[in-house]
C-alpha positions as CSV (number, residue, x, y, z in Angstrom):
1,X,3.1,115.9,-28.7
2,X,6.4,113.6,-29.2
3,X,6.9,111.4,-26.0
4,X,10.1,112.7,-26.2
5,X,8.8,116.4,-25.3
6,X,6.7,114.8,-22.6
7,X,9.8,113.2,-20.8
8,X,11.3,116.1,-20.7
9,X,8.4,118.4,-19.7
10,X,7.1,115.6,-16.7
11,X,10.6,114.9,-15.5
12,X,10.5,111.3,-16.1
13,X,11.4,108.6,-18.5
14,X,8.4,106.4,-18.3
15,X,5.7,108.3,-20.2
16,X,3.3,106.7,-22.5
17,X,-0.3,107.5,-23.7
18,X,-3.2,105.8,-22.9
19,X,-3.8,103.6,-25.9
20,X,-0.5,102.3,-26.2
21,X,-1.1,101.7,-22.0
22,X,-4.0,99.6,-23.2
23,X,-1.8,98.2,-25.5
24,X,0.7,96.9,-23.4
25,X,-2.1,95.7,-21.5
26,X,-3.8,93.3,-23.8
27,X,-0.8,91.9,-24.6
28,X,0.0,91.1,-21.1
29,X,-3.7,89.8,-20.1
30,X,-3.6,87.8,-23.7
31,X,-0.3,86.1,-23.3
32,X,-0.1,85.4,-19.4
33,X,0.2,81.6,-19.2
34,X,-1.3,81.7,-15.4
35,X,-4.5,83.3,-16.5
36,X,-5.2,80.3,-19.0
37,X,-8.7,78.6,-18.0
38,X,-11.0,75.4,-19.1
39,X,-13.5,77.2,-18.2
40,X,-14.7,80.0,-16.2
41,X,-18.5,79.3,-14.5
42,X,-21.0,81.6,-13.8
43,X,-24.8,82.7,-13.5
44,X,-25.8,84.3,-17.0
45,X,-27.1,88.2,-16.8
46,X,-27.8,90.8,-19.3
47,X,-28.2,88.2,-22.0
48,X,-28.8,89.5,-25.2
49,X,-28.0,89.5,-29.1
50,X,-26.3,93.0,-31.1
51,X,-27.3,94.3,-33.9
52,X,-24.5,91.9,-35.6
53,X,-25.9,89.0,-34.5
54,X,-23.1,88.5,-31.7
55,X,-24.4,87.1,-28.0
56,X,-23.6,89.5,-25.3
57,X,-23.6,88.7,-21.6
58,X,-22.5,88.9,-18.7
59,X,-20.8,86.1,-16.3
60,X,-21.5,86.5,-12.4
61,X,-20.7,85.0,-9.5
62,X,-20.2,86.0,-5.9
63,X,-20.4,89.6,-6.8
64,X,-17.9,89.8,-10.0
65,X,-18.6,90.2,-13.3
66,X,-17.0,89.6,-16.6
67,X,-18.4,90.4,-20.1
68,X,-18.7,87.5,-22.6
69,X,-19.0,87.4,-26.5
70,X,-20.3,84.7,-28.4
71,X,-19.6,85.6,-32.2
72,X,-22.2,85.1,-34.6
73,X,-20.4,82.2,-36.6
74,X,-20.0,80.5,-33.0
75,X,-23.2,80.9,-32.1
76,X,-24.7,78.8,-34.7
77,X,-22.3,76.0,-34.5
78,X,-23.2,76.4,-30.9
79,X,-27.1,76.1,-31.1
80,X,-28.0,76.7,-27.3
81,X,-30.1,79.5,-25.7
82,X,-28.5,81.6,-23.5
83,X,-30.7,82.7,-20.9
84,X,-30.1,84.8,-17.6
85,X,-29.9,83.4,-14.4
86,X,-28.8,80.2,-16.1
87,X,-25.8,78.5,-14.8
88,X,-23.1,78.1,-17.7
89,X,-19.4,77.5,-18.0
90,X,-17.9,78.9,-21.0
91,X,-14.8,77.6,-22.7
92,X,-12.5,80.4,-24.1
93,X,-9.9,83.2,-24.6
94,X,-9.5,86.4,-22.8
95,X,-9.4,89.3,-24.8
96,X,-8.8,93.0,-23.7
97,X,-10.4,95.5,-25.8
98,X,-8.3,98.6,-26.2
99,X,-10.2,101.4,-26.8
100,X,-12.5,100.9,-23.7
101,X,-10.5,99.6,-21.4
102,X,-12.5,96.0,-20.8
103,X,-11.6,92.7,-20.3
104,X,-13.8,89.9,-22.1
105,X,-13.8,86.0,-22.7
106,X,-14.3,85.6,-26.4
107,X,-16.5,82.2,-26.1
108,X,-15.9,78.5,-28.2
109,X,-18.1,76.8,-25.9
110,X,-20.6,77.1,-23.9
111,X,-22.3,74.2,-21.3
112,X,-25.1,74.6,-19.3
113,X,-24.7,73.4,-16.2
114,X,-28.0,74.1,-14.4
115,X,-30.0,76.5,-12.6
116,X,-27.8,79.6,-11.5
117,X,-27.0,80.4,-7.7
118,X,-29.1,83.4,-8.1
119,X,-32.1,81.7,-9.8
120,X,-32.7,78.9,-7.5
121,X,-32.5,82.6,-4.6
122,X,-35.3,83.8,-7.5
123,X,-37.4,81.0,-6.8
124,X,-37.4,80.4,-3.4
125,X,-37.9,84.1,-3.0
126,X,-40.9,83.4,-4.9
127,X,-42.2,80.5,-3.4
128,X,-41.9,82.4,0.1
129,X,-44.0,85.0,-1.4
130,X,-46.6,82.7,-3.0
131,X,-47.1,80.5,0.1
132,X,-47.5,84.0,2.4
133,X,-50.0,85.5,0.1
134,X,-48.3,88.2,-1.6
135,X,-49.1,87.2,-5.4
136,X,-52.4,86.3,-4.9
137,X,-54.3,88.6,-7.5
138,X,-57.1,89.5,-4.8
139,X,-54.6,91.0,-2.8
140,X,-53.9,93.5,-5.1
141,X,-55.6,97.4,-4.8
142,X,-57.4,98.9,-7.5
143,X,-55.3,101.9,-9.2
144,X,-57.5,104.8,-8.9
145,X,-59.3,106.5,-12.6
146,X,-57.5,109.8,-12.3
147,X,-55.0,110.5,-9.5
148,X,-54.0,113.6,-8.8
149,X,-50.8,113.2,-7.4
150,X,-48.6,110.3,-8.2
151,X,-45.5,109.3,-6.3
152,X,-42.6,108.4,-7.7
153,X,-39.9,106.5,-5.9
154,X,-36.7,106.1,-8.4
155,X,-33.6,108.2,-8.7
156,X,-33.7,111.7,-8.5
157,X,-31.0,112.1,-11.3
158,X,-32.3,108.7,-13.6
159,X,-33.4,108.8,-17.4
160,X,-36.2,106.5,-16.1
161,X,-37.6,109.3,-13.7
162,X,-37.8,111.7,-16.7
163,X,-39.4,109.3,-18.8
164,X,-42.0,108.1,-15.6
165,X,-42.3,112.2,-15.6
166,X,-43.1,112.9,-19.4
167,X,-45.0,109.7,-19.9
168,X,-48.0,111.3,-17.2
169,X,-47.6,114.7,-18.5
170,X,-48.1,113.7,-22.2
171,X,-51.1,111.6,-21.1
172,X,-52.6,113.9,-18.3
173,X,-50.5,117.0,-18.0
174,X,-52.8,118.5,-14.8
175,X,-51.7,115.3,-12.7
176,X,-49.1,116.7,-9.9
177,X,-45.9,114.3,-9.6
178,X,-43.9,113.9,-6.5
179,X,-40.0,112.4,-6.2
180,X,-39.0,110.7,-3.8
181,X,-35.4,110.2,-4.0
182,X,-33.9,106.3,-3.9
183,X,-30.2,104.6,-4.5
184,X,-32.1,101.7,-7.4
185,X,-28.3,99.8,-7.5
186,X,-25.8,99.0,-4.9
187,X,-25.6,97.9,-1.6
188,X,-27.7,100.6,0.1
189,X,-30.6,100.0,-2.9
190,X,-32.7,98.2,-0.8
191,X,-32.8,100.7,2.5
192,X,-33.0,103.6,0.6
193,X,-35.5,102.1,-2.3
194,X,-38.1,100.9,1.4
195,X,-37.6,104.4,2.7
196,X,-38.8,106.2,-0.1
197,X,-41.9,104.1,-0.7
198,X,-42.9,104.4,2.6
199,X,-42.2,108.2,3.1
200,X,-44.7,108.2,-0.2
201,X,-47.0,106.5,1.3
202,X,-47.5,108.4,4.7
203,X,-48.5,111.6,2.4
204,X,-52.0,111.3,1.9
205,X,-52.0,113.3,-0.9
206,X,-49.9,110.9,-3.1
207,X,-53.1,108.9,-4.8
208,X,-50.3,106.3,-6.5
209,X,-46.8,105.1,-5.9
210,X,-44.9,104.2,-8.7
211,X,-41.8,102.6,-8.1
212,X,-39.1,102.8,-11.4
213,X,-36.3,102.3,-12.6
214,X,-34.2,101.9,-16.3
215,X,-32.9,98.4,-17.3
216,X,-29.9,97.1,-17.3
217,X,-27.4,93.6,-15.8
218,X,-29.8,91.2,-14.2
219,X,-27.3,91.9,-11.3
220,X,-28.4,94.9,-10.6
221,X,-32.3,94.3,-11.4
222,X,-31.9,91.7,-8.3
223,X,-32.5,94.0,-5.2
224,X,-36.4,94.3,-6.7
225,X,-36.5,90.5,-6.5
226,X,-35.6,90.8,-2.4
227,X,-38.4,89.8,0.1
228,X,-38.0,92.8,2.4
229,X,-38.3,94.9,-0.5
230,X,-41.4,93.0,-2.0
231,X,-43.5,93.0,1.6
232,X,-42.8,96.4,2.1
233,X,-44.7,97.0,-1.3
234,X,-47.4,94.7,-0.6
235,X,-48.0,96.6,3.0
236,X,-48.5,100.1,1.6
237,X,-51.6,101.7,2.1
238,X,-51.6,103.5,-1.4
239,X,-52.0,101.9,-4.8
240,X,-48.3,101.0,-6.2
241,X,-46.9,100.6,-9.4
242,X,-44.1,98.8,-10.6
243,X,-41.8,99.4,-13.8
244,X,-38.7,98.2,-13.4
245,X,-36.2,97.4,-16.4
246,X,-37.2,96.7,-19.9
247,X,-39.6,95.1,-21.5
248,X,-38.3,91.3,-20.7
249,X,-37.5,92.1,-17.0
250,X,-39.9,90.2,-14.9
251,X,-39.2,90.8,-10.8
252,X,-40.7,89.7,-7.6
253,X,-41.4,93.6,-7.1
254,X,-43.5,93.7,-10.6
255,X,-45.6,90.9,-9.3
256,X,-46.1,91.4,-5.8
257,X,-47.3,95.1,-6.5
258,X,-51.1,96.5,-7.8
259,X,-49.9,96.7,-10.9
260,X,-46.8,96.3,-13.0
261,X,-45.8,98.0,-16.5
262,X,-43.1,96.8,-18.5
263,X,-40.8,100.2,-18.9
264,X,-40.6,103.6,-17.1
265,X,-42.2,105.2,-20.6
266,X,-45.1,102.6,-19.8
267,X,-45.5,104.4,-16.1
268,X,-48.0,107.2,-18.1
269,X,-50.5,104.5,-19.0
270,X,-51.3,104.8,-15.4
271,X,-53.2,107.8,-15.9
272,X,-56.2,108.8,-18.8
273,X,-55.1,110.2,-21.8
274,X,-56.8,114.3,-21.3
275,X,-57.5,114.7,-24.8
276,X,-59.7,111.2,-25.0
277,X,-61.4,112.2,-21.7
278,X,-62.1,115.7,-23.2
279,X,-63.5,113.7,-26.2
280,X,-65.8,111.5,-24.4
281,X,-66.6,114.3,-22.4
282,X,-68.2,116.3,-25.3
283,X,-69.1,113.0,-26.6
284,X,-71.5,112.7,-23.9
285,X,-72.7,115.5,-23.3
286,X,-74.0,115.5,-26.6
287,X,-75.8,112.1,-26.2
288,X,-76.8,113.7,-22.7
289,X,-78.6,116.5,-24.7
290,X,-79.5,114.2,-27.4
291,X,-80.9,112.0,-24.6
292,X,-82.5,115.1,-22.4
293,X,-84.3,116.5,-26.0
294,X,-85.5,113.0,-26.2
295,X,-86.9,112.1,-22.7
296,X,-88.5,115.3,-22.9
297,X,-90.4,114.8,-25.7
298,X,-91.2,111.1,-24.7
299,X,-91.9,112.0,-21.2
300,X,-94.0,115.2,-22.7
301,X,-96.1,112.9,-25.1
302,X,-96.5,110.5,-22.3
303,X,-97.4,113.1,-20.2
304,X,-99.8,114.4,-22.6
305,X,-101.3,111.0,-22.9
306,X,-101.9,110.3,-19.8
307,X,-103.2,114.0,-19.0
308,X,-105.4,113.6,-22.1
309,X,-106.5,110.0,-20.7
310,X,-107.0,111.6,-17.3
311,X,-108.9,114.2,-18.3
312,X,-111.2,111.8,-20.4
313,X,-111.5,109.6,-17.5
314,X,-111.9,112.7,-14.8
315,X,-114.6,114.5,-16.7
316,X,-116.8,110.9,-17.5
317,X,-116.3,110.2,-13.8
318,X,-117.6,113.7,-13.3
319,X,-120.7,113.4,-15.5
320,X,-121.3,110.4,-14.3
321,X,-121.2,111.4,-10.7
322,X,-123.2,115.0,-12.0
323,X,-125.6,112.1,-13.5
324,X,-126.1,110.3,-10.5
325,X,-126.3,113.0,-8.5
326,X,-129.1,114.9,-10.8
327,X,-130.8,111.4,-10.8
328,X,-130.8,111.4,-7.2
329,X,-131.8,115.4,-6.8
330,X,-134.1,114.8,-9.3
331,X,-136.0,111.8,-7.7
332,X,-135.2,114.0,-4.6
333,X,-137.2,117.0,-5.6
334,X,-139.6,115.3,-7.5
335,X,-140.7,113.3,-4.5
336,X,-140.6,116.1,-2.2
337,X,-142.6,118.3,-4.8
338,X,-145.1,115.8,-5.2
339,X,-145.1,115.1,-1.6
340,X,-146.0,118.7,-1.6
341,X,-148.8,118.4,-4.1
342,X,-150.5,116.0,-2.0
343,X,-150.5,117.7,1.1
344,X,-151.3,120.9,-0.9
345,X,-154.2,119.0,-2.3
346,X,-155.1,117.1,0.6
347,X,-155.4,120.7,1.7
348,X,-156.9,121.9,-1.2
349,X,-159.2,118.6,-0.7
350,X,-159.8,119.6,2.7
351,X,-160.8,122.9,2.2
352,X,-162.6,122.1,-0.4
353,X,-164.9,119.6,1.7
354,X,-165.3,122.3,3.7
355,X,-166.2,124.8,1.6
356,X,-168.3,122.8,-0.2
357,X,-169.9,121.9,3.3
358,X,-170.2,125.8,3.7
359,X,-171.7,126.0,0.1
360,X,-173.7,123.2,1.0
361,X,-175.1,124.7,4.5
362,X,-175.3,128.2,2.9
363,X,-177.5,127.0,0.0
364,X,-180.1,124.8,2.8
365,X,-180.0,128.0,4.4
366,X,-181.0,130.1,1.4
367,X,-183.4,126.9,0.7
368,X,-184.7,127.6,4.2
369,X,-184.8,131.0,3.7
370,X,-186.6,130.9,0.9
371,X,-189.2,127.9,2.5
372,X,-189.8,130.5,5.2
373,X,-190.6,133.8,2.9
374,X,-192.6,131.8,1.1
375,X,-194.4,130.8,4.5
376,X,-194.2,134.2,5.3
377,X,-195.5,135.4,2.2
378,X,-198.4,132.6,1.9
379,X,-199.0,133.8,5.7
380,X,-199.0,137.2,4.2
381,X,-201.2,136.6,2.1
382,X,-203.7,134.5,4.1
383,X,-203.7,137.6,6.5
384,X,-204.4,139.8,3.5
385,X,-207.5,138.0,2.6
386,X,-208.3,137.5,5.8
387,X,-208.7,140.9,6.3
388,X,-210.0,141.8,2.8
389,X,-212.3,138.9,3.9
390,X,-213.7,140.6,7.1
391,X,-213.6,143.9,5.6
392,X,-216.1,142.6,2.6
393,X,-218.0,140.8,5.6
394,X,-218.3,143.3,7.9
């Protein structure tokens, strides 16, 4: 629509769209002779190189920002590392891109000038912590196996807390996840951020707190690099995980808790993958049954051994004992039926001294008896003839 038709619609002469706005602008910001500068000094943040080879960062100090570019022909005359929390000036022009709105230095120079503000904070943060026992590794809690609830303090609306949420589910979809809402950037970060952990870890159902959020400036990574924040961590009862930025980002928070990941996609590593668990479950339940069928033969064959052994042994020890006890029954009755015979045949003995002595008496007696018929009959006799005698006589 002509300007023209926009005056007249609007009621009012100064009209003008927002690209010729940003215009106007850059050529303002570009050509002011009071915003000239040597250079403009900072703390690096949010260092990093584009897919065109161009350095991108950010230049902070006192709580402003202002994005710098380093283009990649510069950067190799330049031949420095540009790190974060490094304390640079930079030596260059301002330049307002149009079609976003932003101001940037476009850099010639850069000199380090030491450690930035922030980073010599960083490290007397760090030495505070170190000295009070925080990052010693046997203070840290052991993460349990398989939790069935996990905790998760980061920003109810945040790309990190879906990815925290899918990374558990596509690992362990059965494990119940909790949110705990938190502000992760800004001035009321840190409150909020120490109130959610600890309303996680006064339910004892949560098994695991896992603390997350995206990446992003260094600036606004530095509320997990704040003591309060880090003792808060180290005080909680229940396991807690930190995953905080991106794979580079290294805070006080990360080392101070049980255990750090690098990303909030890394958060599911926390928990078993299902399908492997299911896998070494029927892995060993068939080496259990392979393992029962072969125990029970062993402990069978063994058991056979030792029963045949036993009964071996059992059944000699019997026969023996039979042995020696028919030995000594034997020798027993033996002796008892020979004592037997003797006093039978002492008795036969006796009675047969006696009878002989009856024998013996009976036979003098028929001797005697026989002496005296004799007598008798030679008496007999003599009267006979005595008579016959004195008969012829007479």
């Amino acid at each position: 629509m002509p300007i023209e038709t926009l005056q007249e619609a609007l009621e009012a002469e100064r009209v003008t769209y927002v690209d010729a706005l940003n215009a106007d602008i850059g050529s303002l910001l570009e050509d002011a002779p009071e915003l000239e500068f040597d250079y403009a000094v900072g703390d690096v943040s949010d260092a990093g190189v584009s897919s065109n080879e161009h350095v991108h960062f950010d230049l902070v100090h006192e709580g402003s920002t202002i994005h710098c570019v380093v283009f990649s022909y510069r950067r190799e005359q330049l031949d420095l590392d540009i790190e974060d929390g490094t304390q640079v000036a930079v030596k260059g022009s301002l330049s307002y891109y149009e079609d976003g709105g932003t101001v940037s230095i476009i850099v010639d120079d850069v000199v380090e000038v030491g450690d930035g503000t922030y980073q010599r904070i960083y490290e007397q943060n760090r030495h505070l912590l170190e000295t009070d026992g925080l990052l010693d590794p046997e203070a840290k809690q052991s993460l349990p196996e398989l939790p069935e609830r996990i905790g998760i303090a980061t920003s109810a609306t945040s790309d990190a807390r879906t990815d925290a949420i899918t990374s558990i589910h596509d690992r362990y979809p059965d494990v119940d996840v909790v949110v705990q809402n938190a502000t992760v950037q800004g001035d009321d970060a840190m409150l909020s951020i120490m109130g959610a952990i600890s309303e996680l870890d006064d339910d004892p159902l949560v098994d695991v707190i896992v603390l997350t959020r995206g990446g992003g400036a260094d600036k606004h990574l530095r509320v997990f690099n704040e003591t309060p924040l880090c003792r808060v961590i180290h005080r909680t009862e229940t396991p807690i995980v930190v995953g905080v930025g991106h794979e580079n980002d290294q805070t006080l928070a990360g080392e101070v808790a049980d255990r750090r990941v690098m990303t909030p996609t890394e958060v599911g590593f926390i928990v078993p993958e299902k399908t492997t668990l299911e896998d070494e479950l029927d892995t060993l339940g068939d080496r259990l049954d392979s393992a029962y069928a072969d125990t029970v033969g062993t402990t069978l064959g063994e058991t056979r051994d030792r029963l045949t052994r036993g009964y071996a042994q059992a059944v000699d020890a019997t026969l023996r004992t039979f042995e020696t006890d028919l030995d000594r029954s034997y020798e027993t009755h033996v002796r008892d039926e020979l004592t037997d015979l003797d006093n039978r045949l002492d008795r036969a003995r006796t009675q047969y001294a006696q009878q002989r002595r009856r024998e013996q008496d009976a036979e003098r007696y028929r001797r005697q008896r026989r002496r005296y018929i004799v007598v008798l009959l030679v008496l007999a006799l003599f009267v006979v003839a005595l008579v016959l005698f004195i008969l012829i006589n007479v």
